[in-house]
VOVO-875896 format. One record per residue: chain; residue number from 1; residue in one letter; x negated, z, y of N, C-alpha, C in turn. Coordinates in steps of 0.2 Angstrom, whole numbers. Layout:
N
A;NUM;a;X;Z;Y;X;Z;Y;X;Z;Y
...
This chain:
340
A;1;x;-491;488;518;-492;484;524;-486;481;527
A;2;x;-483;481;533;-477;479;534;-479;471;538
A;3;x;-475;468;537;-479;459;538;-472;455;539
A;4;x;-473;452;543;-466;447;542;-466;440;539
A;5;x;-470;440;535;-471;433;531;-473;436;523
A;6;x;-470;432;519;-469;430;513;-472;425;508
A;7;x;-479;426;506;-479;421;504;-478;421;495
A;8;x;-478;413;494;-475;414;485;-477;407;483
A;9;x;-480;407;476;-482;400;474;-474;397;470
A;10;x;-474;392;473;-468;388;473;-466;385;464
A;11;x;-473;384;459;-469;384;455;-473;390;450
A;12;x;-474;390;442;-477;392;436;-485;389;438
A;13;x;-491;394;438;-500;392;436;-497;385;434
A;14;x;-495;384;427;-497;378;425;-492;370;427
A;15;x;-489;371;433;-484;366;435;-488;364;442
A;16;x;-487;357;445;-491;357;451;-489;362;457
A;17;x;-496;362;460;-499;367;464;-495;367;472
A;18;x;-492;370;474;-490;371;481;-486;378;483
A;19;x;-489;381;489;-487;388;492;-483;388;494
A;20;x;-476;395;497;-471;392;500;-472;397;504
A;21;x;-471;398;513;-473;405;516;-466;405;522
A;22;x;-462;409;520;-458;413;523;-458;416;527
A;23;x;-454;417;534;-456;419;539;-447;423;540
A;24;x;-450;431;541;-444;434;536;-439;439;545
A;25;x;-445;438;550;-439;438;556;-438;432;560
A;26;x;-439;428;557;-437;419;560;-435;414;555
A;27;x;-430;409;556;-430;403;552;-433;398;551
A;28;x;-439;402;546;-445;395;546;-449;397;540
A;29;x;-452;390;538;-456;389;534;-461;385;533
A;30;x;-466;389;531;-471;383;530;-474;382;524
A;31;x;-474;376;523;-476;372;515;-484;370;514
A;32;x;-488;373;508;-494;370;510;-494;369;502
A;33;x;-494;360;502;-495;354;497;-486;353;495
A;34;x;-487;347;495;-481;344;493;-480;342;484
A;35;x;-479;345;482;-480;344;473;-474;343;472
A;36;x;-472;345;464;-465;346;463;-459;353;467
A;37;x;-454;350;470;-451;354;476;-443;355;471
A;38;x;-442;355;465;-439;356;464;-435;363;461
A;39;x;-440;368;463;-437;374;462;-435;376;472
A;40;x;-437;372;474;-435;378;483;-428;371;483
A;41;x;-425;377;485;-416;373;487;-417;369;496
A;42;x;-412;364;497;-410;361;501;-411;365;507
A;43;x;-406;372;506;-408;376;514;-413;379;514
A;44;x;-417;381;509;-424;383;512;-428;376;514
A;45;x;-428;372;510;-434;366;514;-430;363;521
A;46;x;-426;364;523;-421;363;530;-426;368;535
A;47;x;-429;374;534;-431;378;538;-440;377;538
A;48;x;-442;372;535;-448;370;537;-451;366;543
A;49;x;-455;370;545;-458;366;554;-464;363;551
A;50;x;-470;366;546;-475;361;545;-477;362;540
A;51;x;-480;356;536;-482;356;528;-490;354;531
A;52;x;-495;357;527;-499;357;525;-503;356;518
A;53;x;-506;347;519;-507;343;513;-514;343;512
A;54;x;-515;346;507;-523;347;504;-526;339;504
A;55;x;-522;336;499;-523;330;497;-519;328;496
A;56;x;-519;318;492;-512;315;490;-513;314;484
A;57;x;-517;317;480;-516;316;473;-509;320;472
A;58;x;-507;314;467;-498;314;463;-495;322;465
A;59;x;-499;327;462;-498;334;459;-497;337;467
A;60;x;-501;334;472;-499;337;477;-496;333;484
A;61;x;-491;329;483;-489;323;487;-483;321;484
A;62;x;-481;322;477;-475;319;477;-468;322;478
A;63;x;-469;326;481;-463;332;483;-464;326;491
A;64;x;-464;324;493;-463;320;497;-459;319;500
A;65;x;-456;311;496;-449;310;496;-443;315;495
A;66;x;-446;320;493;-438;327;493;-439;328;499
A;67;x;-442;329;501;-443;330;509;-439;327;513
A;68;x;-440;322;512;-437;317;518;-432;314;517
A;69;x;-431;315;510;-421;315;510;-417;321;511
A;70;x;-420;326;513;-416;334;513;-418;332;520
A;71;x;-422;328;524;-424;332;533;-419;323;536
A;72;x;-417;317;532;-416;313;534;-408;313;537
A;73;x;-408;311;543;-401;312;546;-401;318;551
A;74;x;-407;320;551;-406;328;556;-412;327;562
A;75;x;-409;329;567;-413;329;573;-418;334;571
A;76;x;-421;334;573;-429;337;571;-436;336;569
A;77;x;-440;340;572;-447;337;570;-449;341;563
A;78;x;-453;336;560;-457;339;556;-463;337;557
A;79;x;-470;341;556;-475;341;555;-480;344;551
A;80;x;-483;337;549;-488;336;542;-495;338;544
A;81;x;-500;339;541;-505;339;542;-510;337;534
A;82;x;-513;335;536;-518;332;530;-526;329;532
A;83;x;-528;325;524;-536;324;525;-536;317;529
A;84;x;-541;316;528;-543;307;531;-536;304;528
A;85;x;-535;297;530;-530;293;527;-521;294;526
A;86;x;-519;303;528;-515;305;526;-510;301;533
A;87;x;-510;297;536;-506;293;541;-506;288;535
A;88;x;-509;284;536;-509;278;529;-504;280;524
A;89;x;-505;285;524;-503;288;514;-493;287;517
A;90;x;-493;292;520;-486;293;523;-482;286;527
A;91;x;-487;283;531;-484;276;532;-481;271;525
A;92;x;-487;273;521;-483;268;515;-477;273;510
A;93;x;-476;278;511;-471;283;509;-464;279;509
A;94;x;-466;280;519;-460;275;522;-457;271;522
A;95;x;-463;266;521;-462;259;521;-457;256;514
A;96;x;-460;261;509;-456;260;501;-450;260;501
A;97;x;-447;260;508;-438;263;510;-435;257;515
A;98;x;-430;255;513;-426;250;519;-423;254;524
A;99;x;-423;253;529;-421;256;535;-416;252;540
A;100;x;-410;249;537;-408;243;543;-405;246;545
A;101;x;-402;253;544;-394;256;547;-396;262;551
A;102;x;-403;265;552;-406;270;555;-402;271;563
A;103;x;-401;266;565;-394;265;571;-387;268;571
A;104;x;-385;269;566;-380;272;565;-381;279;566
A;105;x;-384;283;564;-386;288;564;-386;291;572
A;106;x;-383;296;575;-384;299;580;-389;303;580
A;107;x;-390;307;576;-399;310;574;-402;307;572
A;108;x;-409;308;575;-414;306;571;-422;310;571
A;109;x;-424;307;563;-428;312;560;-438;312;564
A;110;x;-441;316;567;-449;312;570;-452;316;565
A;111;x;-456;311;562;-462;313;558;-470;315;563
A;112;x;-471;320;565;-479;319;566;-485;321;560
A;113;x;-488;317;561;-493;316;556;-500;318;560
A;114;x;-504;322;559;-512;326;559;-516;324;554
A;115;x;-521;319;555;-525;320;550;-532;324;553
A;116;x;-534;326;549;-539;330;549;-548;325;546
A;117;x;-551;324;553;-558;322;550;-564;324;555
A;118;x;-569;324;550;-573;328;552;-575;326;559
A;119;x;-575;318;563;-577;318;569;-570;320;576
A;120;x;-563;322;571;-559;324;576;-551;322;572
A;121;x;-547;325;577;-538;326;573;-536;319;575
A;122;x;-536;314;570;-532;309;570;-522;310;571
A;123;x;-518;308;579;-512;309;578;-508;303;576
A;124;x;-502;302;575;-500;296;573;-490;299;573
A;125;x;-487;298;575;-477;299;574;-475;293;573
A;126;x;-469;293;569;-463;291;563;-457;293;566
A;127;x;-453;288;571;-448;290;571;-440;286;568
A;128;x;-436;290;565;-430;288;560;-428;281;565
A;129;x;-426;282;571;-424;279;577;-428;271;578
A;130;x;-434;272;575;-439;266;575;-439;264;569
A;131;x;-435;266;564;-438;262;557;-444;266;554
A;132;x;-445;271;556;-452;276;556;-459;270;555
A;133;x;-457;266;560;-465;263;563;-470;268;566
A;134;x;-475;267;565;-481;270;566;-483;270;574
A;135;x;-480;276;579;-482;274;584;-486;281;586
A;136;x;-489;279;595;-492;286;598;-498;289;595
A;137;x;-502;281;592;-507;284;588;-513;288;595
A;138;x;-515;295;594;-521;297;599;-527;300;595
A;139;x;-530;301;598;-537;307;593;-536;312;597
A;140;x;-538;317;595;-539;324;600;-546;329;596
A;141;x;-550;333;600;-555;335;594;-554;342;590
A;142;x;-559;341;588;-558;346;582;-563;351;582
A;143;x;-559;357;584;-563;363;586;-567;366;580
A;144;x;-572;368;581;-579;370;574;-575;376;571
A;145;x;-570;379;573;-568;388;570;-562;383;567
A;146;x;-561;376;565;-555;373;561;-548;375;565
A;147;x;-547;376;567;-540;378;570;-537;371;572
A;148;x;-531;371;568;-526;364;569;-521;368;569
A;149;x;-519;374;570;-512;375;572;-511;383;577
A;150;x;-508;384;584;-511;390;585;-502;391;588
A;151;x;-497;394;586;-491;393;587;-491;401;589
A;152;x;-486;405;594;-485;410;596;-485;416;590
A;153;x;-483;414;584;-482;420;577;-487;418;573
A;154;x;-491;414;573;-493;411;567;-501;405;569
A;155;x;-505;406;564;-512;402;567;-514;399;560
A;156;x;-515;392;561;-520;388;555;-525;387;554
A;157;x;-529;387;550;-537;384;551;-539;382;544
A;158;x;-541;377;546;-542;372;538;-552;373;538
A;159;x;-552;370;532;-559;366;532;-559;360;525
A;160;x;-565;356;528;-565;350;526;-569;351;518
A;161;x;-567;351;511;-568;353;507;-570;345;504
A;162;x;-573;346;496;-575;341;492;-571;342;485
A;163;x;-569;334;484;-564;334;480;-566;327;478
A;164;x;-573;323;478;-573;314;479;-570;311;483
A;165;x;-563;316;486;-561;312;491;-561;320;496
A;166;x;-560;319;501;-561;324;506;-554;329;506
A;167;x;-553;335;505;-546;339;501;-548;345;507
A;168;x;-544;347;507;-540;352;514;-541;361;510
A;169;x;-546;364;513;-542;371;511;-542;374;518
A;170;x;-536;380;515;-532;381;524;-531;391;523
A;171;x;-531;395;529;-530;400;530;-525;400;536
A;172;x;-519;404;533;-513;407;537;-516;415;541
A;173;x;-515;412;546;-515;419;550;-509;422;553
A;174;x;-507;428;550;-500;429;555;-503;434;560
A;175;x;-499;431;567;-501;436;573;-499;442;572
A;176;x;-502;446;576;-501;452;578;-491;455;580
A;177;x;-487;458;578;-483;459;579;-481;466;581
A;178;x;-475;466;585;-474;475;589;-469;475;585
A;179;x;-467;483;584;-459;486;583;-459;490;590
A;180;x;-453;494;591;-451;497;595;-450;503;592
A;181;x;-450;509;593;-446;516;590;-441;516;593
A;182;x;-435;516;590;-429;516;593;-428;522;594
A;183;x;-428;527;591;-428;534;591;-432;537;597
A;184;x;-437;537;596;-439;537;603;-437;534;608
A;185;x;-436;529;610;-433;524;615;-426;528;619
A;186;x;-423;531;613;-417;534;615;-419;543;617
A;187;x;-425;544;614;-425;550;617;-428;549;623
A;188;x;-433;546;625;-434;546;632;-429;542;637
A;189;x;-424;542;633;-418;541;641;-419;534;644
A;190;x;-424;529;637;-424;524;642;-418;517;640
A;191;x;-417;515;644;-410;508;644;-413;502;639
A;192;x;-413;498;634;-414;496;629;-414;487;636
A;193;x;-417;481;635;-416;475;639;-422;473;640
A;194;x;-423;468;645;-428;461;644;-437;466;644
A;195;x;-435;472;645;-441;474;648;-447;474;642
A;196;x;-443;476;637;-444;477;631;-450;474;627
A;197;x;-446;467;629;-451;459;627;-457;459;631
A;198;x;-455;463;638;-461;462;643;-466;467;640
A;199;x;-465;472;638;-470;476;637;-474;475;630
A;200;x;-468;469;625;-475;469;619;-479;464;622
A;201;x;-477;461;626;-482;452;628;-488;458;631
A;202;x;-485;463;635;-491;466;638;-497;469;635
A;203;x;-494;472;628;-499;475;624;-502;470;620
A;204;x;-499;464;617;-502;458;614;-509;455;618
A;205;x;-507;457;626;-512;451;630;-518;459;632
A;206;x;-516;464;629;-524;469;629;-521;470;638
A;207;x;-517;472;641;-518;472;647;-520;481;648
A;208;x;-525;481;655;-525;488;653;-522;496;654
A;209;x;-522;499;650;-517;506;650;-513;509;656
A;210;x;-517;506;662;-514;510;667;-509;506;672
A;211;x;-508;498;666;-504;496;670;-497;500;670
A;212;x;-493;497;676;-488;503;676;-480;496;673
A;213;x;-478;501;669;-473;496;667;-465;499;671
A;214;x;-461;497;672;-454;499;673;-449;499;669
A;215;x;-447;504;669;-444;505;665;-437;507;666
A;216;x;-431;504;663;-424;507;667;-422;514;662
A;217;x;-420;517;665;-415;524;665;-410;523;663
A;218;x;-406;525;656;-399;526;653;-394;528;659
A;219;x;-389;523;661;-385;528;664;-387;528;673
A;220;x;-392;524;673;-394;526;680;-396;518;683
A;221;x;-397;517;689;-397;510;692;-405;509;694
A;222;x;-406;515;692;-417;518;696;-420;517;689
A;223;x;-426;515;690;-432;515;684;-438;520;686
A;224;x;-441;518;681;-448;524;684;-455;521;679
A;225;x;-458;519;683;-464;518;681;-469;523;677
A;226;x;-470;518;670;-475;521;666;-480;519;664
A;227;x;-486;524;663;-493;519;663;-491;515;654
A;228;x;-495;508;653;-495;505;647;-494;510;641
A;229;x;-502;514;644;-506;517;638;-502;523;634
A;230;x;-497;527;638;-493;531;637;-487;526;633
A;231;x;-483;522;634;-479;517;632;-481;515;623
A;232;x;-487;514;625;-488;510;618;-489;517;614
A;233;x;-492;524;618;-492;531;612;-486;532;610
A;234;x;-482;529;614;-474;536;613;-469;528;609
A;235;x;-470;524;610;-465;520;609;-467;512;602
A;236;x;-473;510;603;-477;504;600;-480;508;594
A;237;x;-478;502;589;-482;501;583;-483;492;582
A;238;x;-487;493;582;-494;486;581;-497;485;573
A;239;x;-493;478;573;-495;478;564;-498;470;564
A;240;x;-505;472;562;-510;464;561;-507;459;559
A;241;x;-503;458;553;-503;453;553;-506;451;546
A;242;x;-504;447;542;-505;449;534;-512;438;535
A;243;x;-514;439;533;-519;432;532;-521;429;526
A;244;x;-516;425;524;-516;420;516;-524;414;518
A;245;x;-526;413;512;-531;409;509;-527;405;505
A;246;x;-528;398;504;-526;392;501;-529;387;500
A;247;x;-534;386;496;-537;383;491;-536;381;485
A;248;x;-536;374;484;-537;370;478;-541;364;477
A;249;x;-542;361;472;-545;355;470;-551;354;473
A;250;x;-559;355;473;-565;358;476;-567;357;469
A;251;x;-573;355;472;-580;357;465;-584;364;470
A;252;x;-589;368;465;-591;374;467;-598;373;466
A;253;x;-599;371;473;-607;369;475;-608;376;481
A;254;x;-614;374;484;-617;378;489;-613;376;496
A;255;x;-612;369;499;-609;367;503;-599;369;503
A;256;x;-598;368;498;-592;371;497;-590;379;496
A;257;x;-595;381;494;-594;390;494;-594;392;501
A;258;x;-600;387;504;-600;393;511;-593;392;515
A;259;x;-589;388;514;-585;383;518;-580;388;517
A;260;x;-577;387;510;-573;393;506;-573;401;512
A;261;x;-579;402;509;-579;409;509;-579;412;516
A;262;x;-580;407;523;-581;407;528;-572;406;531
A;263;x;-568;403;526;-561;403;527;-559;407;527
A;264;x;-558;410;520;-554;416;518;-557;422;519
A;265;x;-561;423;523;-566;429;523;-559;434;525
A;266;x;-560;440;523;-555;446;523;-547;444;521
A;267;x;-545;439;517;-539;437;517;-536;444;514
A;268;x;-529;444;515;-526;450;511;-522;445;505
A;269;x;-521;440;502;-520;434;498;-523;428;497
A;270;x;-526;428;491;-531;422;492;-530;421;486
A;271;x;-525;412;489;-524;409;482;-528;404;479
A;272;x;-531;401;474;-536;399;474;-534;395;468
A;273;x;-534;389;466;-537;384;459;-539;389;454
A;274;x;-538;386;447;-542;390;444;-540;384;437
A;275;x;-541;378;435;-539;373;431;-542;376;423
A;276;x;-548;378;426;-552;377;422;-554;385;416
A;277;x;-558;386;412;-559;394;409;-565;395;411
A;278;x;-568;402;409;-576;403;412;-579;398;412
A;279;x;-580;396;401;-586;392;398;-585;385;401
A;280;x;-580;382;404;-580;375;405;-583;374;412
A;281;x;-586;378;414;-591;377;421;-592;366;421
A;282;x;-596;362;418;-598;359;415;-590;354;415
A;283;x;-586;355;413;-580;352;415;-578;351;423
A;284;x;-579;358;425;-576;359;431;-581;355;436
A;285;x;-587;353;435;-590;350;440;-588;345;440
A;286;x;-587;340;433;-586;334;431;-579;332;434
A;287;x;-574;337;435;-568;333;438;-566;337;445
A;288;x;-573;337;449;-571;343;456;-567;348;455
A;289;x;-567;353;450;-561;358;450;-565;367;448
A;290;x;-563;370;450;-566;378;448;-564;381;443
A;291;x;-566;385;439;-567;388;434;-563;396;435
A;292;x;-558;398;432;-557;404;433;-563;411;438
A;293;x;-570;409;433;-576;414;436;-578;410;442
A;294;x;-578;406;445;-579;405;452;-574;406;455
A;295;x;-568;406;455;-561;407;459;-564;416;462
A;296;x;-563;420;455;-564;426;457;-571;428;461
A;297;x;-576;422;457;-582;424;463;-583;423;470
A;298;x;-578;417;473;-577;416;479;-572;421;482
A;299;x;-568;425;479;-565;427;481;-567;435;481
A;300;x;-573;436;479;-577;444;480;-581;442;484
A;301;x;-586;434;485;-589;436;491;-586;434;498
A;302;x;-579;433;498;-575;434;504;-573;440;507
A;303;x;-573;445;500;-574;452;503;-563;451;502
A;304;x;-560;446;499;-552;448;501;-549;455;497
A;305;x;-542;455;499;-541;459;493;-535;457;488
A;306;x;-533;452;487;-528;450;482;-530;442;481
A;307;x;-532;442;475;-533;434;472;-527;433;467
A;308;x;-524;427;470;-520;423;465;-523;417;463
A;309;x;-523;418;457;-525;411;453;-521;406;451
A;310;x;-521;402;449;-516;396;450;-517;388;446
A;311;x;-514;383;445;-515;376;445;-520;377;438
A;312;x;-518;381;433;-521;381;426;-520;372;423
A;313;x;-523;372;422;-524;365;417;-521;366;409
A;314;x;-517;361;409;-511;362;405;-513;362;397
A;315;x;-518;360;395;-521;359;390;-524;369;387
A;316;x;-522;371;391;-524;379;390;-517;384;393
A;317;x;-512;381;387;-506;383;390;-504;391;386
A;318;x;-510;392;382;-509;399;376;-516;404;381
A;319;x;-519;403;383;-522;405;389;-519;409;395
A;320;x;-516;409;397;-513;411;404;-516;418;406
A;321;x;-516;424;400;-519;428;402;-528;430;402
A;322;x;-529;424;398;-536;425;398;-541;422;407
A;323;x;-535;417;410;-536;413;414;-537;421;421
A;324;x;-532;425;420;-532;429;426;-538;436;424
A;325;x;-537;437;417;-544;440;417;-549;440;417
A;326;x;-553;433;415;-558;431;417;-558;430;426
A;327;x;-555;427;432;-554;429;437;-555;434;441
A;328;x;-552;440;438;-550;447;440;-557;451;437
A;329;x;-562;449;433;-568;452;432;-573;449;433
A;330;x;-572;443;439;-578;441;442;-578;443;449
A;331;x;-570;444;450;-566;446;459;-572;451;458
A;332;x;-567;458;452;-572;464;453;-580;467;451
A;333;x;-583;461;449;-590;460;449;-591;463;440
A;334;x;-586;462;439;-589;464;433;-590;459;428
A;335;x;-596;459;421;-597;453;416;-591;449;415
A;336;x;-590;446;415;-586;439;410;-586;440;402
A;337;x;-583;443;399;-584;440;391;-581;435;392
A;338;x;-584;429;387;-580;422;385;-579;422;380
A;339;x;-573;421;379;-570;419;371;-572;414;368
A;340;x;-576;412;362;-579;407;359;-571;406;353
């Protein structure tokens, strides 16, 4: 499947939990949970436009402060998103740092911060310039399909999951993207330029086949009109777009499954918690986390087709392969043996 993003779990199952998604014809990245950031370099977290925070427990909030010493001094926005309380959380982030010289400084760094609650998107900005005081607080609401990010390459959609405290699982959607056949382009004699751009918007926005496009001529100062539909036979290739699943930290109830499974439905990557081994079911309800056998069951009744497991519970550090096969035979529907 040819795809322009990248995703990859940022450290080892058994190290804290966070994704890192690369976007491989553009300068950009997106972080989903802020944990240990010690394995992504200076320039790669430089090319981040928005992190997405499940929750602030330590394991996925303490990469934090890497953050905002690696983006502080630089004109640019970053943007956060998270559960209830995640403006709070981050105001006190800031607040734990003296700021008298932030004047000196000719750039400066704007935090926006999205919280995410059930009765609507709490906003709130952090600017270097101001001392990162809490300004510009508004509400806006919260669409029922979860979408909190709808950028021209790229689309978010959270749901509000359970964790005792209210924990973020997200679904990356990449848009639909066009090539060009250069090969062709050059055999029909057509002059390469702005038109180009015009005709993937055109096939993007579904326009109909008989619009007529212009098209300029190699060598000639005259164009000729072509119907779309011909243009997209002889020239376009349209590639969906690859769709990650990300989830962690969740008990495995009814309420949360349907939640789950109504996110990641058809993902082509779906990373998912797994702390726990089949037999600890019983454990896993007792600290809101899933069981390797529920990961791959939420991820066969979403119908995906790649489950990454992840966020093993350190205490099962001689386990590692038993963690993905009991997963991968519940994906595939097949018994669970459990190791006594």
């Amino acid at each position: 499947m040819k795809t322009g993003i990248q995703p990859a779990l940022i450290n080892d199952p058994f190290g804290d939990p966070g994704l890192l998604v690369q976007f491989l014809l553009e300068k950009r990245v997106l972080l989903f949970d802020l944990g240990d950031l010690s394995a992504v370099s200076n320039g790669t977290l430089l090319k981040v436009s928005h992190v997405f925070v499940s929750h602030t427990h330590i394991d996925h909030f303490i990469g934090f402060d890497r953050l905002l010493r690696t983006f502080f001094g630089r004109e640019t926005t970053l943007t956060i998103f998270g559960p209830e309380n995640i403006i709070q959380n981050v105001a006190g982030k800031l607040a734990g740092f003296t700021w008298n010289l932030v004047e000196l400084y000719s750039e400066s760094l704007t935090i926006e911060v999205v919280e995410v609650r059930q009765s609507g998107l709490l906003k709130g900005t952090f600017r270097a310039i101001d001392r990162f005081k809490l300004c510009n607080e508004r509400q806006e609401p919260f669409e029922n399909d979860g979408l909190i990010v709808d950028d021209p390459t790229f689309s978010v959609r959270t749901a509000i999951l359970e964790h005792r405290v209210p924990c973020l699982g997200f679904a990356l959607q990449e848009k639909p993207h066009i090539n060009i056949n250069k090969d062709k382009l050059q055999s029909m004699k057509a002059e390469p330029g702005p038109w180009l751009n015009e005709l993937k918007q055109s096939v993007l926005r579904s326009e109909a086949d008989s619009t007529l496009i212009a098209v300029p001529l190699r060598g000639s100062e005259s164009s000729q009109d072509i119907p779309l539909g011909q243009l997209k036979s002889d020239l376009i290739e349209v590639f969906a777009g690859q769709k990650i699943g990300y989830v962690v930290d969740t008990v495995f109830n009814d309420r949360n499954r349907k939640k789950i499974v109504k996110l990641v439905e058809s993902a082509d990557v779906f990373f998912c918690e797994s702390p726990f081994l089949a037999d600890e079911e019983a454990r896993g309800q007792e600290r809101c986390h899933l069981t390797s056998r529920q990961a791959g069951t939420l991820a066969r009744e979403a119908g995906v087709k790649q489950l990454q497991v992840f966020h093993f519970s350190s205490r099962h550090k001689d386990c590692r392969e038993q963690f993905y096969n009991e997963a991968l035979e519940a994906f595939q529907g097949q018994p669970v043996s459990i190791e006594k």
